[in-house]
C-alpha atoms as one frame of an Amber mdcrd trajectory, in Angstrom:
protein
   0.000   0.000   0.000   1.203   3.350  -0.517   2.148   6.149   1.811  -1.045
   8.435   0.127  -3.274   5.679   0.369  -1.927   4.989   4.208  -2.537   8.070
   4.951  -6.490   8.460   3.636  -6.880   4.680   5.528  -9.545   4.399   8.134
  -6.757   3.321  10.383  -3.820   5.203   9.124  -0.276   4.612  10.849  -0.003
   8.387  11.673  -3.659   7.732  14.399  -1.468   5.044  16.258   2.140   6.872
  16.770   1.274   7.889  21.027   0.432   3.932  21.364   3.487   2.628  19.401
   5.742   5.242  20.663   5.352   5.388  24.012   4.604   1.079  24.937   6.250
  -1.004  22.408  10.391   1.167  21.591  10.719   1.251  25.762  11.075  -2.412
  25.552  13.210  -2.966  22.438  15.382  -0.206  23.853  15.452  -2.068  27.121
  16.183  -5.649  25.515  19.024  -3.997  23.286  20.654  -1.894  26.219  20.646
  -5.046  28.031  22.179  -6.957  25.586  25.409  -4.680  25.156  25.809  -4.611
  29.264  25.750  -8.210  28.953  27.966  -8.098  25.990  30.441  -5.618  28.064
  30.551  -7.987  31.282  31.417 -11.137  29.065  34.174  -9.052  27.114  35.447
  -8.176  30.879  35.401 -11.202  31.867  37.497 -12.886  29.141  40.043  -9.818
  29.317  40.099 -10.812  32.885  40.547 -14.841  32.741  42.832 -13.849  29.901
  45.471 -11.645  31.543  45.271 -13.735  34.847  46.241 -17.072  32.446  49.045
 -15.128  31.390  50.313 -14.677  34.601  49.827 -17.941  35.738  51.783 -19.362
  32.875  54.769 -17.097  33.703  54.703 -15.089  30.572  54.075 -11.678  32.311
  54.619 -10.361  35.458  52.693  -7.434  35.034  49.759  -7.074  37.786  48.620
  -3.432  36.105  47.082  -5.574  33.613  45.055  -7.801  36.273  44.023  -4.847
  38.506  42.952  -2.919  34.308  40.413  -5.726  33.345  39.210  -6.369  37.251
  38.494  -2.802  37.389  36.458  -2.801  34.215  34.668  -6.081  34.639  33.476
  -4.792  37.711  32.322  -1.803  36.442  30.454  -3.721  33.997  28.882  -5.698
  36.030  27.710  -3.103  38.145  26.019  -1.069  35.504  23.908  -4.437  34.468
  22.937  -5.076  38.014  21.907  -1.803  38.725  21.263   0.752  36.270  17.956
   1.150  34.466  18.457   1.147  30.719  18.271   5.353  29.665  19.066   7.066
  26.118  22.667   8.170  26.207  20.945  11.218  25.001  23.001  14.493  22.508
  25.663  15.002  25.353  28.689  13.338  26.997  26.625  12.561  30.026  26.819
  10.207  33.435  25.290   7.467  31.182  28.074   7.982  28.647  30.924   7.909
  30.633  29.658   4.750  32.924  29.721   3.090  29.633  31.336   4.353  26.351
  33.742   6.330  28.833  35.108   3.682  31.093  35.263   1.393  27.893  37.714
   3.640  25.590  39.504   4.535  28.647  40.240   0.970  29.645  40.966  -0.216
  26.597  43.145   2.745  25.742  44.655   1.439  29.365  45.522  -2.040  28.557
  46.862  -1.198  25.256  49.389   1.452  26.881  50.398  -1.261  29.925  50.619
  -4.517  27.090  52.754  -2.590  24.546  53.217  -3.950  21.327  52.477  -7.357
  22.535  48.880  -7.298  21.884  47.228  -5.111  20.029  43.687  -3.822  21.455
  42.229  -1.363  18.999  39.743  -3.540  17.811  38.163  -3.557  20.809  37.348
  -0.089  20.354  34.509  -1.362  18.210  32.036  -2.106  20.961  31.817   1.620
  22.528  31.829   2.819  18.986  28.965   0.304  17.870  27.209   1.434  21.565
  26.841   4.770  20.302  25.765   3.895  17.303  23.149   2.273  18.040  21.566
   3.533  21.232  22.688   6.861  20.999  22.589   9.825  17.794  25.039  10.058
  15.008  26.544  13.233  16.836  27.092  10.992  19.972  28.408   7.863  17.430
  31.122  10.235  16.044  32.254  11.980  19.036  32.710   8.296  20.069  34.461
   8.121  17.034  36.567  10.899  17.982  37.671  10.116  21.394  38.941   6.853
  19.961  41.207   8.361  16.907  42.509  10.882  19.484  43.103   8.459  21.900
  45.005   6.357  18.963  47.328   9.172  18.169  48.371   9.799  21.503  49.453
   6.532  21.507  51.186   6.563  18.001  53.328  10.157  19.473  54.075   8.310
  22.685  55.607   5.030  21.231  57.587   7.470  18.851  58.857   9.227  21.638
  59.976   6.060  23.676  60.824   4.825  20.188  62.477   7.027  17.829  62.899
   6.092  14.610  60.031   5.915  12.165  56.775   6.490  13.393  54.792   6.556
  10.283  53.374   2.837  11.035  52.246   4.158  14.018  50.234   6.977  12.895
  48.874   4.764   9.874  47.552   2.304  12.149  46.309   4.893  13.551  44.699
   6.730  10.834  42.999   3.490   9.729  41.660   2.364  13.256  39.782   6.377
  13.177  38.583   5.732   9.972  36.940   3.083  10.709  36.083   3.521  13.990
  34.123   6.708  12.003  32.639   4.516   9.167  31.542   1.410  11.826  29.586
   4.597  14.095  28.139   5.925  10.347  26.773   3.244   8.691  25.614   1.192
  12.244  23.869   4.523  13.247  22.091   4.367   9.621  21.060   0.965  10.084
  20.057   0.879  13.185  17.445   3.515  12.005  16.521   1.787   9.306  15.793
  -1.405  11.264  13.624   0.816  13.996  11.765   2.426  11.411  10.947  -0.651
   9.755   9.976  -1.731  13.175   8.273   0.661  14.033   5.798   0.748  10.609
   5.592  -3.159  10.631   4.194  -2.666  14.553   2.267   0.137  13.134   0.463
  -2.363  10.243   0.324  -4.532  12.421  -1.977  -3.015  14.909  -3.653  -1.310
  12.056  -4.291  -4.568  10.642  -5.620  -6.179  14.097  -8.069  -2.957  14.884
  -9.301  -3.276  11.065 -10.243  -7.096  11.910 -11.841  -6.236  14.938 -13.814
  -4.147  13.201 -14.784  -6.239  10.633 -15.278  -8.750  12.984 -17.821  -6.372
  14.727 -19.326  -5.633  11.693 -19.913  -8.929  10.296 -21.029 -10.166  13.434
 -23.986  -7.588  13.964 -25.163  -7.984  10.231 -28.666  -9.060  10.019 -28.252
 -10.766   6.399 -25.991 -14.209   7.487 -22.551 -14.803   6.043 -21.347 -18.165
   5.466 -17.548 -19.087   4.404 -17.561 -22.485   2.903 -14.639 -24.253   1.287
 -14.439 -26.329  -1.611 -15.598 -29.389   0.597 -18.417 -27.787   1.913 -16.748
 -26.937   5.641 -18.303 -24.034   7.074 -15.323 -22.304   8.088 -17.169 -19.153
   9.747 -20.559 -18.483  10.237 -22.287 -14.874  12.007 -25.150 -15.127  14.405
 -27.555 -14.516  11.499 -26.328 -17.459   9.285 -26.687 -19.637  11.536 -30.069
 -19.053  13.087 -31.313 -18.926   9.242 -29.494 -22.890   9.259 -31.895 -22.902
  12.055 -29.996 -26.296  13.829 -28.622 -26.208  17.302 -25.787 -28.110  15.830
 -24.743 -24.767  13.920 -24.976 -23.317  16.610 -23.178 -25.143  18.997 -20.166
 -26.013  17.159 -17.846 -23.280  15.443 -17.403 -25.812  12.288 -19.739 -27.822
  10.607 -20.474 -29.324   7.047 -23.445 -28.096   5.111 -23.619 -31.816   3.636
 -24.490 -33.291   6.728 -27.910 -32.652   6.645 -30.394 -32.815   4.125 -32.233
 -29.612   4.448 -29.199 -27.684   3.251 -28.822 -29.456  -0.073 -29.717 -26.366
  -1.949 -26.901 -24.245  -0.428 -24.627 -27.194  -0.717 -25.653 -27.144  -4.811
 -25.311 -23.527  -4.489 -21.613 -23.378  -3.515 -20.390 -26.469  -5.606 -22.002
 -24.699  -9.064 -19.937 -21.329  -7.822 -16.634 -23.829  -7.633 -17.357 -25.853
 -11.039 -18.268 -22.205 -12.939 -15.654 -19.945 -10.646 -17.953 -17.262 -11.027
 -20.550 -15.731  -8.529 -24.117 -17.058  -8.341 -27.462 -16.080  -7.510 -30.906
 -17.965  -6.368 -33.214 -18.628  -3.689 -32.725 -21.396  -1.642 -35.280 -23.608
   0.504 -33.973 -24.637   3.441 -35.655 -27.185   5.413 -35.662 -27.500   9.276
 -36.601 -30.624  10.808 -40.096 -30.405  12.821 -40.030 -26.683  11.327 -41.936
 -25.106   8.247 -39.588 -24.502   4.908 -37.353 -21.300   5.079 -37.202 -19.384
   1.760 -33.696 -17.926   1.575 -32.419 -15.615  -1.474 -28.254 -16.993  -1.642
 -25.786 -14.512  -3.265 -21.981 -16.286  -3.343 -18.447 -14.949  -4.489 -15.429
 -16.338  -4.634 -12.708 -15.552  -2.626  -9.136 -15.095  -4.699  -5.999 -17.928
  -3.855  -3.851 -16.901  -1.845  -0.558 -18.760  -3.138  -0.031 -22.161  -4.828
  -1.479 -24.426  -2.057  -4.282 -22.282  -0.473  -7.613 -22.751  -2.003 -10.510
 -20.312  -2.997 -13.157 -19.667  -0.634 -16.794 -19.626  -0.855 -18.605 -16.359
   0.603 -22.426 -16.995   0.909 -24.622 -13.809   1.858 -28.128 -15.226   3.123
 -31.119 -13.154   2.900 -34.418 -13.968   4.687 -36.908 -13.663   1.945 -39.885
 -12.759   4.624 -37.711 -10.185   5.956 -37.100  -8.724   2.706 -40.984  -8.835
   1.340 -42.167  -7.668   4.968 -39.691  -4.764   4.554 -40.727  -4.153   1.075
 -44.470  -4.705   2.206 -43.794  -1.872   4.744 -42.155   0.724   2.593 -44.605
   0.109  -0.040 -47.666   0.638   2.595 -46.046   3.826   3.911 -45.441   5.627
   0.847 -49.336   4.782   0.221 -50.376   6.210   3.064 -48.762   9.560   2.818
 -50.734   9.327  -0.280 -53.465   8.579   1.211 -53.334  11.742   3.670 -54.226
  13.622   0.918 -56.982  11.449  -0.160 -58.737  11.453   3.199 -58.979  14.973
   2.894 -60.967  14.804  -0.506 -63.415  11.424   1.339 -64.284  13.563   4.226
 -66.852  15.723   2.597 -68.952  12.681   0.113 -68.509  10.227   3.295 -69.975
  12.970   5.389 -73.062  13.200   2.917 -73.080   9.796   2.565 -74.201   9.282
   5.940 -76.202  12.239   6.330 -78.334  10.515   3.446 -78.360   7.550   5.093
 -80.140   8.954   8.228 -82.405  10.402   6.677 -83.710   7.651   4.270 -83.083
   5.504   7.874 -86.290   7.739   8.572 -88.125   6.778   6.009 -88.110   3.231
   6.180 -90.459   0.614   7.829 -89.325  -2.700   6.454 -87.182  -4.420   8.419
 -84.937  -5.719   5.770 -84.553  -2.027   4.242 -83.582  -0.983   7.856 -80.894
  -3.271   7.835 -79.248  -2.141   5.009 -79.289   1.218   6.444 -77.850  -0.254
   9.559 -74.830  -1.820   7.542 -74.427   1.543   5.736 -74.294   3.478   9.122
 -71.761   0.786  10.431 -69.266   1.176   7.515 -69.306   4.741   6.957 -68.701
   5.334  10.646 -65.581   2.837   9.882 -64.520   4.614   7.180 -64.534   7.853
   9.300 -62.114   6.519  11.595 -59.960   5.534   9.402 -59.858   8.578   7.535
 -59.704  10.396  11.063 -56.644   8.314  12.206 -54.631   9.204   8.956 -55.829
  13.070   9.385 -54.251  12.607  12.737 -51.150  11.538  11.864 -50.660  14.305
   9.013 -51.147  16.615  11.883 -49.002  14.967  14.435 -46.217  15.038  11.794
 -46.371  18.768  10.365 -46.875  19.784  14.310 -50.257  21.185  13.902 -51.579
  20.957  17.738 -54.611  22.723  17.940 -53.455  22.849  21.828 -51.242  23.501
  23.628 -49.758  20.917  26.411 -50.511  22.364  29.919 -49.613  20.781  33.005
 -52.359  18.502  33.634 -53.147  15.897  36.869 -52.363  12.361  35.570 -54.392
  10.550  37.681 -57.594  12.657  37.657 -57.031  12.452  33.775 -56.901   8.357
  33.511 -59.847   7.997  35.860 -61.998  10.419  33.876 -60.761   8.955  30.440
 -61.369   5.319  31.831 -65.058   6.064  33.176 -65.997   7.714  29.463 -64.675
   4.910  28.044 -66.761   2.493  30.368 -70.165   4.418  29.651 -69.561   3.880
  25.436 -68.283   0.425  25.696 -69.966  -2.706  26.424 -67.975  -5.747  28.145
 -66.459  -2.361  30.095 -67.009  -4.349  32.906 -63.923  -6.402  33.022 -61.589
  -2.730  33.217 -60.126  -2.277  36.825 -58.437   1.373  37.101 -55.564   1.002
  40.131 -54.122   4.440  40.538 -51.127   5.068  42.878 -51.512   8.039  45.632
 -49.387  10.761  44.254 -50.713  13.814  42.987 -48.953  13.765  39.465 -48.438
  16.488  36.726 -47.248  15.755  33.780 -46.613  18.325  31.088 -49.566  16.695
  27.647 -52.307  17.685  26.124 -55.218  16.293  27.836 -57.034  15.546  23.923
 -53.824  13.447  22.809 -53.553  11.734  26.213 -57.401  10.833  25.934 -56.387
   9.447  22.086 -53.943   6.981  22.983 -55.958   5.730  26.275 -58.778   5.175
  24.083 -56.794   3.322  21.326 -54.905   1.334  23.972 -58.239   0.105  25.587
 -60.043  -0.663  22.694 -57.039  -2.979  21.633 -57.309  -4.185  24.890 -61.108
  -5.330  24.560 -60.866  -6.482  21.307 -58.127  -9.777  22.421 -59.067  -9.914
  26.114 -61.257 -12.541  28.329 -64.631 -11.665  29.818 -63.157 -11.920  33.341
 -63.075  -9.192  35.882 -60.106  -7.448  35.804 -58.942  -8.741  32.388 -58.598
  -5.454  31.559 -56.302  -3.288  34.099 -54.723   0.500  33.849 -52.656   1.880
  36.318 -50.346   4.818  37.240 -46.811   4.587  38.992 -43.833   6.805  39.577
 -40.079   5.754  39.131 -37.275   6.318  42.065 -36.273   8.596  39.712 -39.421
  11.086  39.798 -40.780   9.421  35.945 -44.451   8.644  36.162 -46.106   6.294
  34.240 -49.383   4.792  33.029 -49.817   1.164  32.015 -52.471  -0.448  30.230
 -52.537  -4.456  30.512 -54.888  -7.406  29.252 -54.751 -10.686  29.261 -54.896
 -11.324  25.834 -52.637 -14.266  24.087 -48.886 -13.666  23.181 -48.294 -11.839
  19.966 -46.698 -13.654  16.780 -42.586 -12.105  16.676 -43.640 -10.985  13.240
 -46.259  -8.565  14.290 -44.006  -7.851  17.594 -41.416  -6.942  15.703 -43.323
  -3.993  13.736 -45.724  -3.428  16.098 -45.769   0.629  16.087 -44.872   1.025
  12.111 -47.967   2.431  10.153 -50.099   0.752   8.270 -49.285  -2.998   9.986
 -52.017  -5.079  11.388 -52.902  -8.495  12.054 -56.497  -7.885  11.351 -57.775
  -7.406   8.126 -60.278  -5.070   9.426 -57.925  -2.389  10.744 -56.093   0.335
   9.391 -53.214  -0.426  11.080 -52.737   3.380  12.120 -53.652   3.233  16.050
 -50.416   2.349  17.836 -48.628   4.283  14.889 -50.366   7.019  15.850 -49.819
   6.687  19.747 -46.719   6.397  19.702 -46.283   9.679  17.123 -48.400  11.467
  19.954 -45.997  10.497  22.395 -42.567  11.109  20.934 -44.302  14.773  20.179
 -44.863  15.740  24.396 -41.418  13.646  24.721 -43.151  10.818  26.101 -42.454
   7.141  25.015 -44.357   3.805  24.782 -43.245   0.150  24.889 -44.808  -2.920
  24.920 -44.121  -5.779  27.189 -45.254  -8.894  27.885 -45.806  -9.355  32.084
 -47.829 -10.958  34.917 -50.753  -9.754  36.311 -52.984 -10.954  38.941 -56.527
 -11.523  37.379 -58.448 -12.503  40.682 -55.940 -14.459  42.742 -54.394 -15.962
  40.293 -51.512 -14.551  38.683 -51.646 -14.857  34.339 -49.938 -13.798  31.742
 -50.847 -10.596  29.328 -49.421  -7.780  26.855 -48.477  -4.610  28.206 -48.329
  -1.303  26.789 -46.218   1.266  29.140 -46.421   5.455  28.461 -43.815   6.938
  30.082 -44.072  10.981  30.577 -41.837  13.303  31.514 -43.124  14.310  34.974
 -43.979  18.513  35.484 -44.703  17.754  39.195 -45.047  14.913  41.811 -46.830
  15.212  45.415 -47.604  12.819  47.799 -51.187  12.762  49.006 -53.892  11.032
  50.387 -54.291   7.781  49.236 -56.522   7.788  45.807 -57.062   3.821  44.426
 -59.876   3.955  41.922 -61.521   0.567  40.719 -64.112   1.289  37.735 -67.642
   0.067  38.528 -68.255  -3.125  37.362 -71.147  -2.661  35.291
């Protein structure tokens, strides 16, 4: 990759320098500062078992030497027992002279007490290479430096003690500084290099392990399913979607399986073999079968993954799509964009429907015969439906252009519910299984009392329309939160709702009965999101007599003006 298209990457080197900088060059420093202490204490210690052979065997008698390489080995030793590993930094420092100092200095030592025995200037390499590497060029060639000055003194002392012709002094000399200044240039250089190419491979590296994280994220939370399949139809990775489309608790138990080991997934199994045979990317919908489950109609997109050298094989990528997910989604957009036509319409049905039953009432008083009075009956019926429905999508145009013909005062919750829930009672019949429990706080919540009376009404009639004929089948109550959030809850004991219809139960224009607009929790919830209220739906426990049974539960939660505790207030509504 280049450095332009590094540098416009969602994870660019340049975002990770603090990390790299700061955690992982401490501890390369540290291992390579270790390694030239150790690398000093060994030299020290073979100067030292070397010099005291010598005098063993006789050779020398010379103890200056002995005391020369004692004296550095345990200097040495004591710097890599006890000092913490530091930059030698720009300047001739403590850290330079307990190390590159007392290293040309004793080796400038032992060559002055040997002589010409021995010859020690290529130990002048290690301080020289030391600077080099964990200290800066300016530090490598003052290093350098020291050692070509120190060389010369020695070339003009032997010619003084030894006059004749120095000049093989001085060359030795010359050529020891040269290269002491060519080993501190070109280890300097590439010991840059090799951090720098540290440093970026480190950098890719974590680059490389955020970007799979995030892919792995990605992938993961996906709600289409991704299978990877080889050529032998191993699933080699599967997301949480894929594999409750498989539908098996083997797939999703295990993190490998074969998609030939059952039946059901033959079609995928054809699928991925025809992408193989053709090596081009395929398309179709797929029936998968689940045992003691209904068929699963699946739309299958694959594409081949490219080989990665001479012995890895392609891959098979298989994107799953749920086809009732797709037509439920397309079902939805397709209804919505009708009804904001339909907004419109209602407008222009309003006025005929209005006649219409206007007519109808008065030809109603007309009539005598029985049969004709039924057919004005069924007229009355369904125009009064069809003025609902075209009053619930008149409702929702205003809720979403703002248009509240009031405005929302502070109003007493409680006082509110019980006066909503006896109007109710005195229109409905089978009111008589409603129980109104209201808790004892005085509670103000900032709505407007027409809106509030809206969704109460809509909640109760859903309510009535799946609930028993028990007492208390029906049940709303009031509550407030530690936190000061009051509440009002409207529960029945109706049966558990399908997922499907759960799953878009507050989108317009869905219902499970073919008689309903599908606009009345829509429309509650729009009211509620507008006074920065919110409703849920739950499914809870409930005592219906003494007995404690199961029922849906639909929660508005305000946001609370006022609460004050009072005199206990528990209204039950009159069983009629």
């Amino acid at each position: 990759m280049s450095h332009s298209a590094d540098a416009q990457a969602w994870f660019a080197p340049s975002l990770l320098d603090p990390g790299i900088e700061q955690a992982d060059n401490p501890r390369e420093f540290e291992r390579l500062w270790r390694g030239f202490m150790t690398a000093r204490v060994t030299l020290g210690l073979v100067l030292l078992m070397l010099q005291s052979t010598i005098f063993g065997l006789g050779a020398s008698k010379n103890t200056t030497l002995i005391l020369i390489c004692s004296g550095y080995f345990a200097a040495a030793l004591t710097v890599r027992l006890m000092a913490k590993p530091r930059q030698l930094g720009r300047a001739f420092g403590s850290q330079w002279i307990s190390t590159i100092g007392v290293d040309i200095l004793a080796f400038a030592a032992l060559q002055v007490a040997q002589g010409n025995s021995i010859n020690y200037a290529p130990l002048f390499a290690l301080p020289v290479l030391m600077a080099s590497v964990l200290g800066t060029l300016l530090l490598a060639m003052g290093a350098a430096a020291s050692v070509t000055l120190l060389l010369f003194s020695y070339a003009t002392w032997m010619s003084i003690q030894a006059p004749g012709d120095a000049t093989a002094h001085y060359l030795q000399a010359a050529l020891t500084g040269a290269g002491c200044f060519v080993i501190s240039f070109l280890a300097n250089q590439i010991a840059n290099r090799l951090a720098s190419e540290e440093l970026r491979a480190e950098r890719s590296q974590l680059a490389a392990k955020m970007q799979s994280l995030v892919n792995e994220l990605v992938i993961e939370s996906l709600t289409d399913g991704i299978l990877v399949v080889d050529s032998n139809s191993t699933v080699r990775a599967a997301n949480p979607a894929a594999r409750k489309l498989l539908g098996t608790q083997r797939a999703m138990r295990v993190s490998t399986f074969h998609l030939s080991s059952l039946v059901g997934w033959q079609g995928l199994v054809d699928l991925m073999q025809l992408s193989f045979s053709r090596n081009t990317s395929q398309q179709a919908d797929v029936t998968i079968h689940h045992a003691g489950q209904g068929p699963r109609r699946v739309r299958v997109r694959t594409q081949l993954t490219p080989a990665q050298g001479n012995n890895m094989q392609s891959l098979c990528v298989m994107f799953l799509q749920d086809q009732r997910e797709m037509e439920a989604k397309m079902r939805t957009d397709k209804l919505a964009s009708m009804g904001r036509m339909s907004a419109a319409v209602a407008h222009e049905i309003r006025n005929p429907l209005a006649a219409i039953a206007q007519a109808n009432a008065l030809l109603d008083e007309d009539l005598s015969d029985p049969r004709h009075k039924q057919l004005t009956q069924m007229v009355q019926q369904n125009a009064k439906r069809l003025e609902r429905i075209v009053e619930d999508v008149l409702n929702i145009s205003r809720v979403q252009h703002g248009d509240n013909t009031m405005a929302a005062f502070a109003l007493n919750l409680n006082e509110t519910v019980a006066r909503i829930c006896q109007d109710w009672q005195n229109q409905k019949s089978g009111s008589h299984i409603l129980g109104v429990k209201l808790t004892s706080d005085a509670i103000e919540v900032r709505f407007e009392a027409e809106h509030l009376r809206r969704i109460l009404i809509n909640l109760l009639d859903n309510a009535l329309r799946y609930a028993s004929q028990q007492p208390d089948a029906i049940q709303v109550s009031s509550s407030v939160a530690p936190t000061g959030q009051a509440s009002i809850s409207v529960w029945s004991d109706g049966q558990p709702m399908d997922q499907s219809v759960e799953r878009h139960l507050f989108e317009p224009f869905f219902s499970s009965e073919s008689r309903s607009s599908g606009l009345g929790l829509y429309l509650c919830r729009e009211l509620c999101e507008g006074h920065g209220a919110s409703i849920a739906y739950f499914r809870t426990q409930r005592n219906v007599g003494a007995k404690p049974t199961s029922g849906n539960e639909f929660i508005v939660t305000f946001q609370t003006k006022h609460v004050q505790t009072g005199e206990m207030t528990v209204s039950h509504a009159t069983h009629l």
